[in-house]
C-alpha positions in Angstrom: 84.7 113.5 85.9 86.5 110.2 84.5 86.5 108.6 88.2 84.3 108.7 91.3 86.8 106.7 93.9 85.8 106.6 98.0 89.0 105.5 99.6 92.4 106.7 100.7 94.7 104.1 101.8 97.0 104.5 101.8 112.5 98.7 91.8 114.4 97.3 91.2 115.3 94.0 90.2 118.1 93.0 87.3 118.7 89.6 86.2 121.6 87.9 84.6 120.4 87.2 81.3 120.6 89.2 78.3 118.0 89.9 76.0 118.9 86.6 74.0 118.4 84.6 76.5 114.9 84.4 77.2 113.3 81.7 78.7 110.0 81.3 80.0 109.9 81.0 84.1 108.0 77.7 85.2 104.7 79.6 86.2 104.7 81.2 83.4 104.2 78.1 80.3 101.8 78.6 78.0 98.1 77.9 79.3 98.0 81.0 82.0 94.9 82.8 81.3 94.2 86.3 82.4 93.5 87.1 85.3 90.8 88.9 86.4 90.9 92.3 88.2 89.3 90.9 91.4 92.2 88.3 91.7 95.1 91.0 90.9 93.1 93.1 93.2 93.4 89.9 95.9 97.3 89.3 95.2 98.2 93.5 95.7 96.1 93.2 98.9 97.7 89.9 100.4 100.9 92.6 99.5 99.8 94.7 101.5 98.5 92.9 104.5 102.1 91.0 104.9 104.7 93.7 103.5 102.8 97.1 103.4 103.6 97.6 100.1 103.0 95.9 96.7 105.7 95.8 93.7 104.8 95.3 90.2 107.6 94.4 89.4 108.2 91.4 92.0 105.2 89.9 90.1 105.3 87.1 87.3 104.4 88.3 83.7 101.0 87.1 84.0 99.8 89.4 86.4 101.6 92.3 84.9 100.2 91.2 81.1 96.9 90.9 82.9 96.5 94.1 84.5 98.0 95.8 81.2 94.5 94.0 80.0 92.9 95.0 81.9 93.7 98.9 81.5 94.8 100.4 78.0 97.8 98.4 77.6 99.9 101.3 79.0 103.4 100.2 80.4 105.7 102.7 82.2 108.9 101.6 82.3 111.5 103.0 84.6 115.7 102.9 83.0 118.9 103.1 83.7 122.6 102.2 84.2 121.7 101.3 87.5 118.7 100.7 89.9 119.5 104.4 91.5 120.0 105.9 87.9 116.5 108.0 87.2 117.7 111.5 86.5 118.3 112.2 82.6 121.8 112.1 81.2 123.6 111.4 77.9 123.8 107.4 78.6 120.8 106.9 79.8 119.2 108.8 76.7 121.0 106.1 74.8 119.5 103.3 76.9 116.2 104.8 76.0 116.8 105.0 72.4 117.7 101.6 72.3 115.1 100.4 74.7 112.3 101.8 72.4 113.7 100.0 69.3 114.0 96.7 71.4 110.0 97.0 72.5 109.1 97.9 69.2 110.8 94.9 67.7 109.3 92.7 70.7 105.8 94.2 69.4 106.7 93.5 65.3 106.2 97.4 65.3 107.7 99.8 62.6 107.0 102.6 64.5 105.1 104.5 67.2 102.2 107.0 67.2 102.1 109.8 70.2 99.0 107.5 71.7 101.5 105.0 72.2 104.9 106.5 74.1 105.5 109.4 76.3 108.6 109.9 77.5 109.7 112.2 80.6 111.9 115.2 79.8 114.0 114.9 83.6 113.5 111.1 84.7 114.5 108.1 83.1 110.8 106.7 82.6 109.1 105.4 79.6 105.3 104.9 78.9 104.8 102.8 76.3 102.3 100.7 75.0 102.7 96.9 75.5 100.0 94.2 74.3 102.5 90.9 73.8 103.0 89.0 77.5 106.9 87.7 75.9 107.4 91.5 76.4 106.9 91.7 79.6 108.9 88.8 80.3 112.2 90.6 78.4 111.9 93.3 80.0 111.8 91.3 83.5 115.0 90.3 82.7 116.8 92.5 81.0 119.3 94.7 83.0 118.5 97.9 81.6 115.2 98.1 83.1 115.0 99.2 86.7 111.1 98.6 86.9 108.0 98.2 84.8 104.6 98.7 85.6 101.3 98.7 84.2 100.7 102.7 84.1 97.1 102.9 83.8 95.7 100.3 85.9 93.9 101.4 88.5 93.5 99.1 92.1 90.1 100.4 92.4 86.6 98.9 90.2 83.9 100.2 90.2 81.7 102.9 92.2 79.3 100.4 93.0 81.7 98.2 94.6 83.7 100.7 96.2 81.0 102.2 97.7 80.0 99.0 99.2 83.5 98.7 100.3 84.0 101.9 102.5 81.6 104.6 103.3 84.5 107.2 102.9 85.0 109.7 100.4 87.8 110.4 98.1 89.0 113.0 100.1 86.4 115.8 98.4 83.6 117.9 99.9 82.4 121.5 99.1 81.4 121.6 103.2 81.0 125.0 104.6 79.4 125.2 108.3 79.6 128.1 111.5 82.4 127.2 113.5 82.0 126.3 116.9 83.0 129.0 118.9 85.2 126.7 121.6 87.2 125.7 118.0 88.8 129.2 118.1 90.2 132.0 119.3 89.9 135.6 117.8 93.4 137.9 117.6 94.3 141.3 115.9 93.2 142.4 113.5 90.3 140.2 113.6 91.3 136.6 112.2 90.5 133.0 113.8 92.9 131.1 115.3 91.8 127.2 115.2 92.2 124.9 118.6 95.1 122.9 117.3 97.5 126.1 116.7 97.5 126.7 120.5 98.3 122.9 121.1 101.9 123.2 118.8 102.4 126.5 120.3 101.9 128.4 116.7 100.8 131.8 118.0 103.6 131.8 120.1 105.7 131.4 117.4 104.6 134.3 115.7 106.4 136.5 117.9 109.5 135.2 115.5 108.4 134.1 112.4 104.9 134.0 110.3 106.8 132.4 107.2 108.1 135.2 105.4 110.3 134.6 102.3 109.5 130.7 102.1 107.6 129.4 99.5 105.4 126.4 100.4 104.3 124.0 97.7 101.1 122.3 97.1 100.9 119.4 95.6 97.1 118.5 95.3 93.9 118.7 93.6 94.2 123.0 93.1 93.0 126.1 94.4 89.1 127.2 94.2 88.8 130.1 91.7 85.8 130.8 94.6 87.8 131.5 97.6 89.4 134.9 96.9 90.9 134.7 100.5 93.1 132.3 98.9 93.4 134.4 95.5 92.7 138.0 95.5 93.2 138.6 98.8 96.0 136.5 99.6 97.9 139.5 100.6 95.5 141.4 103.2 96.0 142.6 106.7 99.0 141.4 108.2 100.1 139.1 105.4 101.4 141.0 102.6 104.4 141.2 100.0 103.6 137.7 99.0 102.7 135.5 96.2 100.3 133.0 94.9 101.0 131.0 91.9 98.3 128.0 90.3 99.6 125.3 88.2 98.3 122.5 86.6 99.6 118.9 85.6 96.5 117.0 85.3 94.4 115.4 82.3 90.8 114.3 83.0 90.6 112.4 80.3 89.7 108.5 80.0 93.0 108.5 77.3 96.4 107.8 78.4 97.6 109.7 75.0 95.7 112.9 75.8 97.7 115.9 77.0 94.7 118.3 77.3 95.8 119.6 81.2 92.7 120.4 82.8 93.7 123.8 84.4 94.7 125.4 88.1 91.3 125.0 89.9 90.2 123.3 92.4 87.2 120.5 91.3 87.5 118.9 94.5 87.8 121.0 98.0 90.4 119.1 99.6 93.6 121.5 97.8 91.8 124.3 98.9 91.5 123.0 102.6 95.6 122.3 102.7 96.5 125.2 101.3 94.3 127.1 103.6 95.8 125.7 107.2 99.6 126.4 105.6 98.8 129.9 104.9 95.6 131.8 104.7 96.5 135.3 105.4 96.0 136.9 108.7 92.9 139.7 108.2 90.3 141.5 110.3 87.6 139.0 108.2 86.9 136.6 110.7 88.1 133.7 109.0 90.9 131.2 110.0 94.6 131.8 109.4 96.8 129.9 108.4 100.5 128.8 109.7 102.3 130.8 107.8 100.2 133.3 106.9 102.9 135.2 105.3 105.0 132.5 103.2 104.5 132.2 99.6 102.1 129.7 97.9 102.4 127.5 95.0 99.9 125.3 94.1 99.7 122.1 91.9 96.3 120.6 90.8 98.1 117.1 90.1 95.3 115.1 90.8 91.6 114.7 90.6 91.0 113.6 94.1 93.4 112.5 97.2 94.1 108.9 95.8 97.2 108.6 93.3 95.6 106.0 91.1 95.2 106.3 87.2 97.4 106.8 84.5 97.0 111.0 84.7 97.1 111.2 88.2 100.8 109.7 88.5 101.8 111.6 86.1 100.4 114.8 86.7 102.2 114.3 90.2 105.7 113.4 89.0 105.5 116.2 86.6 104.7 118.6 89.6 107.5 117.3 91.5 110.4 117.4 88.9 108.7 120.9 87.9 109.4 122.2 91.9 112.6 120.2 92.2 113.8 123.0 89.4 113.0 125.6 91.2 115.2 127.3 93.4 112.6 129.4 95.6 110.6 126.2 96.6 111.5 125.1 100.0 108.9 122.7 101.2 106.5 120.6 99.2 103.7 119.7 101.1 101.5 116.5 99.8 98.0 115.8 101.5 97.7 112.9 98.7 98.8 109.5 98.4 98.4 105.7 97.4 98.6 102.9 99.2 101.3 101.3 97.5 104.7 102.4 95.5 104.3 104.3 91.8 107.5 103.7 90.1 107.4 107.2 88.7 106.0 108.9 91.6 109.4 107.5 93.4 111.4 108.5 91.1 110.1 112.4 91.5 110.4 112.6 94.7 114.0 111.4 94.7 114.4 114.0 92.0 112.7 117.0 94.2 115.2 115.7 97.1 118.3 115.4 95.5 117.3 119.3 95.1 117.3 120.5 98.8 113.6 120.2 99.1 111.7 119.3 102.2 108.9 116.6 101.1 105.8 116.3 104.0 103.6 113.4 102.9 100.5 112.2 104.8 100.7 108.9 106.3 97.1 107.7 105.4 93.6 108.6 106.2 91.4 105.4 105.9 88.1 103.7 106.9 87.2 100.0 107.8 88.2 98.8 104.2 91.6 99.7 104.4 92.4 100.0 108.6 95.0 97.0 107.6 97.1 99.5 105.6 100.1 101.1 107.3 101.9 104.4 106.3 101.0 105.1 102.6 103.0 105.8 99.8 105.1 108.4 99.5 104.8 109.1 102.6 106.6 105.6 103.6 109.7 106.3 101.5 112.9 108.0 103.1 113.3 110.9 101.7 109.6 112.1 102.8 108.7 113.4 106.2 105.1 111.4 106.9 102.9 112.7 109.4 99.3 111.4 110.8 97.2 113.0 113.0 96.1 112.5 116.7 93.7 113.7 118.7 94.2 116.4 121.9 96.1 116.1 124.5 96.9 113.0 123.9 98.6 110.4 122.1 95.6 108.4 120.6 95.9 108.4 117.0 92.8 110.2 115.4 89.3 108.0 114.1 90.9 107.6 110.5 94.6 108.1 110.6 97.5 105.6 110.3 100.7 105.5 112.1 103.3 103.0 112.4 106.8 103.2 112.5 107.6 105.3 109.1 105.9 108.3 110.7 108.2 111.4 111.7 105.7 113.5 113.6 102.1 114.3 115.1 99.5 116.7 114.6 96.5 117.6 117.0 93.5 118.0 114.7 90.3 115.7 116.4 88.6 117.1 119.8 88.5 115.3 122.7 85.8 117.6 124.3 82.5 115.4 123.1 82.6 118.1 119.6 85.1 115.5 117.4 85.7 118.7 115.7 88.4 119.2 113.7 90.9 122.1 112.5 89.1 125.3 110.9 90.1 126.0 107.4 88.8 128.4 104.8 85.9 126.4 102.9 85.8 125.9 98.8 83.7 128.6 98.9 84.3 132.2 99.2 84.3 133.6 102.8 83.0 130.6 104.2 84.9 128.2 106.7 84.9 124.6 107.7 86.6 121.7 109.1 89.2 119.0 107.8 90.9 116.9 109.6 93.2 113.5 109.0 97.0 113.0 108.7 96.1 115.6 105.2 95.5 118.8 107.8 98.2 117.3 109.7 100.9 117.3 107.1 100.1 120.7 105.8 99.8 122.3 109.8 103.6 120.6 109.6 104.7 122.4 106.2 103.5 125.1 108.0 105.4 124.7 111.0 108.8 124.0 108.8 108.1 127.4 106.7 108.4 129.2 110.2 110.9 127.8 111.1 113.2 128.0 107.9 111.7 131.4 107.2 114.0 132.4 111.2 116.8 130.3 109.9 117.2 131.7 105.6 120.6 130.5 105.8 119.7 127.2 106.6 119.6 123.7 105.0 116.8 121.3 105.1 118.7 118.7 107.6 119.2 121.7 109.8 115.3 122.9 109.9 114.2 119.3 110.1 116.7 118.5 112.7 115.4 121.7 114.7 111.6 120.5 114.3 112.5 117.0 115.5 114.3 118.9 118.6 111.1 120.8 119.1 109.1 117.7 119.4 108.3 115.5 122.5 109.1 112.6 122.4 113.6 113.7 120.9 116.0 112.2 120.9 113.7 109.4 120.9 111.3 108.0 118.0 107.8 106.6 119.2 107.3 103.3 116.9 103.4 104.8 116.4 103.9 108.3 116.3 107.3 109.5 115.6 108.6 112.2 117.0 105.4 113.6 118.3 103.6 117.0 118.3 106.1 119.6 117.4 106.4 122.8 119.5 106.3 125.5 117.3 107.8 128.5 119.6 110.6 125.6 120.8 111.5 125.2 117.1 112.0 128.6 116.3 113.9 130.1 119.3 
C-alpha cells in the first residue's frame, strides 16, 4: 500500500493581463523560500477554520510552487472559455493545445514525455508537470486558466504524525462480530433487518418498492472478492433479475505517470460496507439486507481508503464519475468518501455526472478530535450533491463522529441510544459474516437506498421530482434545519 492515512475530514479566478504582461505580485519578489509542508499544512487549515474550505488557487505562487515541491511537481490545471466551461468541446481543445505549448515554452521544454501530462478525455483538465515558480505565476493570471493546483500533494505527512494527530482510521476495517440481537429483526424468508430501517420506515416501504430497475452507483474503495453475498449470490431469495458490475479507476502506485489500475476489489472494507446497506439481497441466510435489495449495483474502486487525497485517488474518482455520467442506466451515485476541502477535478466530475440527470449523495464528514473544526466536507458541500450525516435514535443529536451544518440535506439514524452505541448491520468483508458501520458513510448510502425506492415507484420520473418527494417525506419540510437538513426521511411517506 503507497499510504497508511487515519483521518476523514472532511475556481475560478481570471485576471486582466495577458500572458505578456507578467509582473511579479509584491509578496511574491525574489527572496521567498519554500515553504515547508507543516506551514502549507498551517495556511490550508487557518482555511478551513475561517471559510470551510481551502482554494489553491486563491493562494500566492509561493505556496502553490512550494507544495508542487513538495510532491512530484504535478500541476493539474483546469481550462476553459469560461470559469463554468469544463466539459470538452472543439474550442476548448484548442485552448488546450495552446495551453500545453505556452507551459512548455514557460519550462524551456521541446517536448513532453507521458510521465509528464495526462490529459482527461471529457473535462477540460490538464496534469502537467511544472518545476519553474514564473509558471505558476502566468498561469495565475492568464484568462484561460480556470484553476491550477498542485495534483499530487497530499494535506496529510506522515503516519507517525497522523497517528499522533487522531486515533481514527482511514475509514478501513476487515471487522466481523455477532450482532446483537436487539440490533435486528428477522423477516421472510429468513434475512436481518438492522434497527435503523424500522426508524425511516424502510420495511414499510417494501410493500411498494424494493428498488427494482434502478441502478445504484458506488463510488468507493470496491467490492470484496470474499463476500459472495455481494457477488455470487447477489441475486438470491427475494432479490433476483439483477446485476452487479465491478470497476476500477485506481493506481496504487507512488508515480503520478503510472496507469497500472489496481483492479475491482475491495483492499479496504469500507466499499463493501456501503454497498452492503444499499442493497444486499433479501435471503433465508440470516444476514442483513440491504435497502434496495433488488436495485442494480455498480461499483467503483476509485480510491484506496475514504480520504480523496493523492494524485490517483482524485483521479481515479473523476474518472468514475465522467464514466457513470455516460451512462444512461445509472440513476444515483452514492459516495461514502470525501476530502475536507475542494479538488478542482473532483468538481468538475461531479458537475459533469449532474448535468447528466444523476442524483449525487455525498457524506458530510465523519471526523475525530483533530478535525471536529471541519464543517460539511467536500463534495458533499457543493450544490449539486445531496450531503447527509448521521444522528443517533430518536433523536436529533448528531452522532459521536459526524458533521452537520447548514450544507446538509438530510439525516440518517445509525448510533444507539439504548447504552449498546451500536450501529447499522452490514454484510462484513468477509464472506457470510456481518458487522457494524456507522457515520454520515452508512448514512449516505441508507439515503441512496431510500432514493432507489423511491425512483424505482416513480420510472418516469426525474431526479428533482424523486428528491423533491424525499425532502416531502422528511420531518422537518418545507422547512430546512441549519444542523440537520431536512431530517430523517420517511421511507413509506416517500413512496406512497
Amino acid at each position: 500500500m503507497k499510504k497508511k492515512l487515519t483521518i476523514l475530514g472532511v475556481f475560478l479566478i481570471m485576471a486582466s493581463c495577458s500572458k505578456d504582461e507578467l509582473v511579479l505580485p509584491d509578496n511574491q519578489q525574489e527572496g521567498q523560500e519554500l515553504l515547508s509542508k507543516a506551514e502549507i499544512n498551517t495556511i490550508i487549515e487557518k482555511s478551513l477554520k475561517t471559510t470551510g474550505d481551502y482554494l489553491w488557487f486563491k493562494q500566492d505562487a509561493n505556496v502553490i510552487w512550494s507544495a508542487l515541491e513538495h510532491s512530484d511537481n504535478m500541476l493539474t490545471i483546469g481550462y476553459g472559455t469560461t470559469k463554468n466551461s469544463f466539459e470538452k468541446n472543439a474550442k476548448s481543445t484548442n485552448i488546450k493545445n495552446d495551453l500545453i505549448a505556452y507551459i512548455q515554452e514557460l519550462e524551456n521544454k521541446t517536448s513532453l514525455s507521458k510521465s509528464e501530462l495526462h490529459t482527461d478525455d471529457f473535462i477540460n483538465i490538464i496534469d502537467l508537470k511544472v518545476t519553474k515558480k514564473e509558471t505558476i505565476v502566468a498561469l495565475l493570471k492568464d484568462q484561460r486558466v480556470r484553476y491550477i493546483e498542485p495534483g499530487s500533494y497530499t494535506f496529510f505527512t506522515s503516519d507517525s504524525e497522523d497517528q499522533a494527530r487522531s486515533s481514527s482510521s482511514s475509514g478501513c476495517g476487515y471487522d466481523q462480530t455477532t450482532l446483537n440481537t436487539n440490533d435486528y429483526r428477522t423477516i421472510s424468508p429468513a434475512a436481518k433487518v438492522p434497527w435503523s430501517f424500522d426508524q425511516h420506515n424502510i420495511p414499510a416501504a417494501w410493500n411498494y418498492s424494493t428498488g427494482t430497475g434502478i441502478t445504484i452507483a458506488v463510488v468507493d474503495t470496491g467490492l470484496s472478492e470474499e463476500q459472495k453475498w455481494m457477488n455470487q449470490y447477489f441475486n438470491d431469495g427475494d432479490s433476483s433479475g439483477r446485476r452487479v458490475q465491478k470497476y476500477g479507476t485506481f493506481v496504487d502506485s507512488w508515480w503520478s505517470w503510472s496507469n497500472n489500475y489496481d483492479g475491482v476489489n475491495d483492499k479496504c472494507g469500507h466499499g463493501t460496507s456501503m454497498a452492503s446497506v444499499a442493497t444486499a439481497p433479501r435471503n433465508n441466510d440470516n444476514l442483513p439486507v440491504g435497502v434496495a435489495y433488488n436495485a442494480n449495483l455498480v461499483s467503483y474502486r476509485a480510491v484506496e481508503n475514504v480520504i480523496i487525497d493523492d494524485y490517483h485517488e482524485k483521479r481515479g474518482v473523476s474518472e468514475a464519475l465522467t464514466a457513470l455520467g455516460n451512462r444512461s442506466d445509472v440513476k444515483i451515485i452514492s459516495m461514502s468518501i470525501g476530502s475536507p476541502f475542494s479538488i478542482g477535478k473532483v468538481k468538475d466530475a461531479v458537475r459533469y455526472a449532474y448535468n447528466r440527470g444523476k442524483m449525487i449523495i455525498a457524506a458530510g464528514g465523519t471526523s475525530t478530535s483533530f478535525t471536529t473544526w471541519y464543517g460539511v466536507i467536500f463534495p458533499a458541500s457543493m450544490s449539486e450533491t445531496i450531503a447527509v450525516t448521521g444522528v443517533k435514535e430518536e433523536q436529533y443529536d448528531n452522532c459521536d463522529v459526524c458533521h452537520t451544518g447548514s450544507k446538509i440535506d438530510f439525516t440518517v439514524q445509525m448510533q444507539r441510544t439504548n447504552g449498546t452505541d451500536n450501529k447499522i448491520p452490514v454484510l462484513s468483508y468477509y464472506n457470510g459474516k456481518e458487522s457494524y458501520v456507522g457515520g454520515s458513510s452508512v448514512a449516505t448510502a441508507t439515503t441512496a437506498g431510500i432514493a432507489a425506492l423511491v425512483w424505482s415507484k416513480n420510472p418516469s420520473w426525474s431526479r428533482t421530482q424523486v428528491l423533491q418527494k424525499m425532502k416531502e417525506a422528511a420531518d422537518f419540510y418545507p422547512n430546512k434545519n441549519t444542523a440537520y437538513g431536512y431530517g430523517n426521511i420517511d421511507a413509506l411517506k416517500a413512496v406512497q
